[in-house]
C-alpha positions as CSV (number, residue, x, y, z in Angstrom):
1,X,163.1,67.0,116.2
2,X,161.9,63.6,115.1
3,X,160.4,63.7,111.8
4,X,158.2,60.9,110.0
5,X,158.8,60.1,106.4
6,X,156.2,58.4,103.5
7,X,156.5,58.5,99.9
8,X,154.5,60.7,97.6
9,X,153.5,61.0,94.1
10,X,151.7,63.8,92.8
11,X,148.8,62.9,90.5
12,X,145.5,64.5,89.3
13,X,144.6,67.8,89.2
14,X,144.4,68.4,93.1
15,X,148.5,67.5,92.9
16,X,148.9,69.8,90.1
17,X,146.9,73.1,92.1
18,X,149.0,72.3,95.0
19,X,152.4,71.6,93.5
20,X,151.9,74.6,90.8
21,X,154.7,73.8,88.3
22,X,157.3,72.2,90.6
23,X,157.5,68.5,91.0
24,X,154.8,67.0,88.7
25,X,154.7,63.5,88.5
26,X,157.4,63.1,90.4
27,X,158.1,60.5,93.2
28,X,159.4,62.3,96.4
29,X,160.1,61.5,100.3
30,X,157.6,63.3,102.6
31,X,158.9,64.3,105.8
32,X,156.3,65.5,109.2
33,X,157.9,68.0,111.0
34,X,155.3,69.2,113.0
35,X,152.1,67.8,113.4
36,X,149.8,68.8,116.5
37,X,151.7,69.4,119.4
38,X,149.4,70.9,121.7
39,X,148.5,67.8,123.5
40,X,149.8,68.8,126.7
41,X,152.7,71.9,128.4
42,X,155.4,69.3,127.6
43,X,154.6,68.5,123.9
44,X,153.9,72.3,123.7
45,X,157.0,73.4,124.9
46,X,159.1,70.3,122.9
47,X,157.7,72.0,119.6
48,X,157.4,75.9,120.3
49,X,158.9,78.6,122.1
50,X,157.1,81.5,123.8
51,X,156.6,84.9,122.7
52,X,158.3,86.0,119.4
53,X,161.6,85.1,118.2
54,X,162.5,88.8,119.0
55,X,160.4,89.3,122.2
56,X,157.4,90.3,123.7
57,X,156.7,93.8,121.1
58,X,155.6,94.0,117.5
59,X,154.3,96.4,115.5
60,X,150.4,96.8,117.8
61,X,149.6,98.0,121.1
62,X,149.7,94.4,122.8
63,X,152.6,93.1,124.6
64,X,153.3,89.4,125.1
65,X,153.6,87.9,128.2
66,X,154.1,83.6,128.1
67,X,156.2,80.8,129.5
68,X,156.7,77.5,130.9
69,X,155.2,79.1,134.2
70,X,152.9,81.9,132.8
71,X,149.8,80.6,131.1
72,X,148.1,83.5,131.8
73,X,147.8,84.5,127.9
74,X,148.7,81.4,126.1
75,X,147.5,77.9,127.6
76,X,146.0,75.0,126.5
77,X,142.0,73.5,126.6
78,X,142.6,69.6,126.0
79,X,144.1,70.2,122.5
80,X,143.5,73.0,121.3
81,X,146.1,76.5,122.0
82,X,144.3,79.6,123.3
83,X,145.7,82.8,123.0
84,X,143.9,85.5,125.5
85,X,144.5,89.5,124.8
86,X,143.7,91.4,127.7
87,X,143.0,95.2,128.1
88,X,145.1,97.1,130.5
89,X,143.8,100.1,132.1
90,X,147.7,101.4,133.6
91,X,150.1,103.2,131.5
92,X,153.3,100.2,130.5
93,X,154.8,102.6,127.8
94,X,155.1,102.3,124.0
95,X,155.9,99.1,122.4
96,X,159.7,99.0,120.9
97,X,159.0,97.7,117.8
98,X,158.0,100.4,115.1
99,X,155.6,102.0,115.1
100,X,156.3,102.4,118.6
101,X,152.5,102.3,119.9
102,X,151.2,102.9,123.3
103,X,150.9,99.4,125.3
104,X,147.1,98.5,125.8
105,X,146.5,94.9,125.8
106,X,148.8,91.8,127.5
107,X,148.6,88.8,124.8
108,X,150.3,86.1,123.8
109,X,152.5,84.4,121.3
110,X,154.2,81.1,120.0
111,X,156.6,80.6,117.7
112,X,158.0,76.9,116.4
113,X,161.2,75.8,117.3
114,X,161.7,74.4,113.5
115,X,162.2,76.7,110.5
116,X,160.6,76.9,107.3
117,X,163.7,76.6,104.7
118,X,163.3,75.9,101.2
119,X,166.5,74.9,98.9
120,X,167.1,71.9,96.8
121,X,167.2,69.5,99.4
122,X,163.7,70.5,100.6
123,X,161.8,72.0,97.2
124,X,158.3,71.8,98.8
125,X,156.4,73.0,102.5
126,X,153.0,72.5,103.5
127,X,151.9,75.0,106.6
128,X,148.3,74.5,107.8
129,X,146.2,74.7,111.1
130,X,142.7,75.1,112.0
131,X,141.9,78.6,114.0
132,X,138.6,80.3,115.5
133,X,139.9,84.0,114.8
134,X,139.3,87.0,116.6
135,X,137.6,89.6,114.1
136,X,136.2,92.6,115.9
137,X,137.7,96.1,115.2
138,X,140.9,96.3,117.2
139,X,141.7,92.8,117.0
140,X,144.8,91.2,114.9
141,X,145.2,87.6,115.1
142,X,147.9,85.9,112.6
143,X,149.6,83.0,111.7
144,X,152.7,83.5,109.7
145,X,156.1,82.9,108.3
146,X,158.8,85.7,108.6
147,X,162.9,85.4,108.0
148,X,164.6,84.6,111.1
149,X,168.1,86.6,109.6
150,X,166.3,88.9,107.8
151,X,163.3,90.6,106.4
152,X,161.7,90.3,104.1
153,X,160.6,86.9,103.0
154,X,157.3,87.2,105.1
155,X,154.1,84.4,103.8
156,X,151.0,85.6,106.1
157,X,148.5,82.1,106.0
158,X,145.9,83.8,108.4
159,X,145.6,87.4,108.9
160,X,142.5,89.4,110.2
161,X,142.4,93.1,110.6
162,X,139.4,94.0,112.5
163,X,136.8,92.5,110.0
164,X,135.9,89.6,108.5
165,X,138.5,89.0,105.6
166,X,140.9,87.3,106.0
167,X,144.8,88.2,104.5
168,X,146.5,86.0,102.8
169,X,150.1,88.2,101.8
170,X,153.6,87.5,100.6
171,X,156.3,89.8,100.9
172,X,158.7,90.5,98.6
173,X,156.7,89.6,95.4
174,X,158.4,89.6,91.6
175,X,158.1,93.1,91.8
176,X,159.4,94.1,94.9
177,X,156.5,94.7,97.3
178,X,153.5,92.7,98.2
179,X,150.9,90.6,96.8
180,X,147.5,90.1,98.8
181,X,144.6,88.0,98.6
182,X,142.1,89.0,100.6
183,X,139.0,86.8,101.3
184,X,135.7,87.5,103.1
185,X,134.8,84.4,105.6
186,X,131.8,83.3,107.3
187,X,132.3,83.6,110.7
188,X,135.5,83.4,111.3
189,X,135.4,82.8,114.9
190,X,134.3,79.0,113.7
191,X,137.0,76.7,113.3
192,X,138.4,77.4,109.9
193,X,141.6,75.5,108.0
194,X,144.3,77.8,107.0
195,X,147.3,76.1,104.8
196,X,149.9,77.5,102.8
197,X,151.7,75.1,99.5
198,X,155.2,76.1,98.9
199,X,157.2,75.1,96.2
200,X,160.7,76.1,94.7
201,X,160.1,77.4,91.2
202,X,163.8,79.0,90.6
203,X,167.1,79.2,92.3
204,X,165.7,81.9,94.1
205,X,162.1,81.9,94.1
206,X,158.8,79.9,95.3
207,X,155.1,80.1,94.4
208,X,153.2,79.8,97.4
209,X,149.8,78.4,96.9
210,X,147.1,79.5,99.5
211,X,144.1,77.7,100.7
212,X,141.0,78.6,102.7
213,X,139.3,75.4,104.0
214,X,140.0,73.0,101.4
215,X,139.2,75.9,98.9
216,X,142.6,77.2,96.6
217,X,142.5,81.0,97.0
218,X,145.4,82.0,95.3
219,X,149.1,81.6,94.4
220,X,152.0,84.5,95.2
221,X,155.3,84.4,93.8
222,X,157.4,84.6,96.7
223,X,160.9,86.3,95.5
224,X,164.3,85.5,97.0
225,X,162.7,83.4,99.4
226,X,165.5,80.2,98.4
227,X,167.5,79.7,101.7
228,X,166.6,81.7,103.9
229,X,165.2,80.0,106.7
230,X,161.6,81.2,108.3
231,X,159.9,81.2,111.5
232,X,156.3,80.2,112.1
233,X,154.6,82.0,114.6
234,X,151.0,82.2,115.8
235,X,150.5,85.3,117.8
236,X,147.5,87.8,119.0
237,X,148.1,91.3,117.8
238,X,146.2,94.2,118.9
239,X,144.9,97.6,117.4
240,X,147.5,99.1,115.0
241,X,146.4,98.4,111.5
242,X,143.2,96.5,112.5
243,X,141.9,99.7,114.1
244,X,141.3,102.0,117.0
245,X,139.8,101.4,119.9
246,X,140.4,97.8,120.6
247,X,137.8,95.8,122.6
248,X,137.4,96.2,126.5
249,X,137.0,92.5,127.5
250,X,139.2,89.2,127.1
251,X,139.4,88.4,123.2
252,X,140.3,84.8,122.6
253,X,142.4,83.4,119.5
254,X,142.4,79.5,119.6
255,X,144.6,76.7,116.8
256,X,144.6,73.1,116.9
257,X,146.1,70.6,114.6
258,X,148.9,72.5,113.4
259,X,150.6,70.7,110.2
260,X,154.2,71.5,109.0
261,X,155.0,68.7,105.9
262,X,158.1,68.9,103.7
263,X,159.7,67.3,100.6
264,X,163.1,66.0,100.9
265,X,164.5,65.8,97.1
């Protein structure tokens, strides 16, 4: 993947919320690795894969059907990505991913070809994208980091569980478990600007700075996340932890603008 370099320099006190305590004042290379990429199937398909990197089951009742020839869940309008969860009324099983719930909904996911990895060559990631989110009970829409060897690390930049707050979590925190900041947002089917700072702070650990429209929210310590590479993945959960019963008619979960910078040292 082609990526575009320009020098930065943190300065002022909008570097220093962003940075945290990494990098101050110091010059750095900036590298683009993704920015965009929904202007048409090609540039799509160039820059993400379908589905999860596991497959077409998580951890709700909606199973994930996408590719190059199906764009019956995920497809594009001009620009912008929609992601369309659809309520099945035949029985398709349980979903193999724990907790093994019962298939109701068809959806869709994406996940980008190119990792999130921080180490010493690249100490600092930038992860944004504007979304109109699905809120309604039932619904889970996300837009996340997870390991691709292993779990944990997980960052979750936008995550709605059948209301209006958004979920901005990091998993495994200083202590072992997760840390959550959760913010109420006004209407959050609007287009709304989701981004996510991460910076090395350790051999082995980052502070990840969250952002909700401009707005800092809130800063994690992500633990052990050094080195081990991530996958970025958009995708349109239903039910499970966002709640019982899931709506009856077509939810829609739409991104544009998707922004993945780094730092090379």
């Amino acid at each position: 993947m082609t990526v575009s370099r320009r020098g930065f320099l943190v300065a002022g006190g909008a570097g220093l919320a962003a940075l945290g305590t990494s990098g101050i004042g110091r010059a750095a290379t900036w590298e683009t690795v993704i920015n965009g990429s929904f202007a048409n199937y090609s540039t799509l398909e160039s820059v993400w894969n379908y589905r999860y990197p596991w497959g077409s089951d998580h951890n709700g009742t909606a199973r994930m059907y996408a590719s190059a020839s199906d764009h019956n869940h995920v497809y594009l309008e001009g620009s912008t990505l929609v992601i369309k969860a659809t309520r099945i009324n035949w029985d398709e099983g349980n979903s193999s991913a724990d907790p093994h719930l019962p298939i109701r909904y068809h959806s869709g996911a994406v996940h980008a070809r190119q990792h999130v990895l921080v180490n010493d060559q690249f100490p600092n990631w930038e992860v944004r994208g504007e979304f109109q989110a699905p809120s309604a009970r039932g619904t889970w829409p996300a837009f996340w980091l997870t390991g691709a060897n292993s779990w944990p690390p997980e960052s979750d930049i936008l995550e709605y569980k059948g209301d209006a707050r958004n979920w901005f979590n990091t998993y495994k925190n200083a202590s072992g478990g997760w840390s959550n900041t959760i913010r109420s947002v006004s209407s959050p089917g609007s287009w709304h600007t989701y981004r996510a700072w991460i910076t090395k702070v350790s051999a082995t650990d980052v502070d990840i700075h969250y952002y909700l429209d401009g707005a800092w929210v809130g800063q994690h310590r992500g633990a052990n996340f050094v080195g081990k590479p991530m996958w970025i993945i958009i995708n349109l959960q239903m039910e499970g932890s966002s709640g019982t019963s899931g709506p009856t008619t077509d939810t829609y979960y739409r991104a544009r603008n998707i922004y993945v910078g780094r730092t090379r040292a």
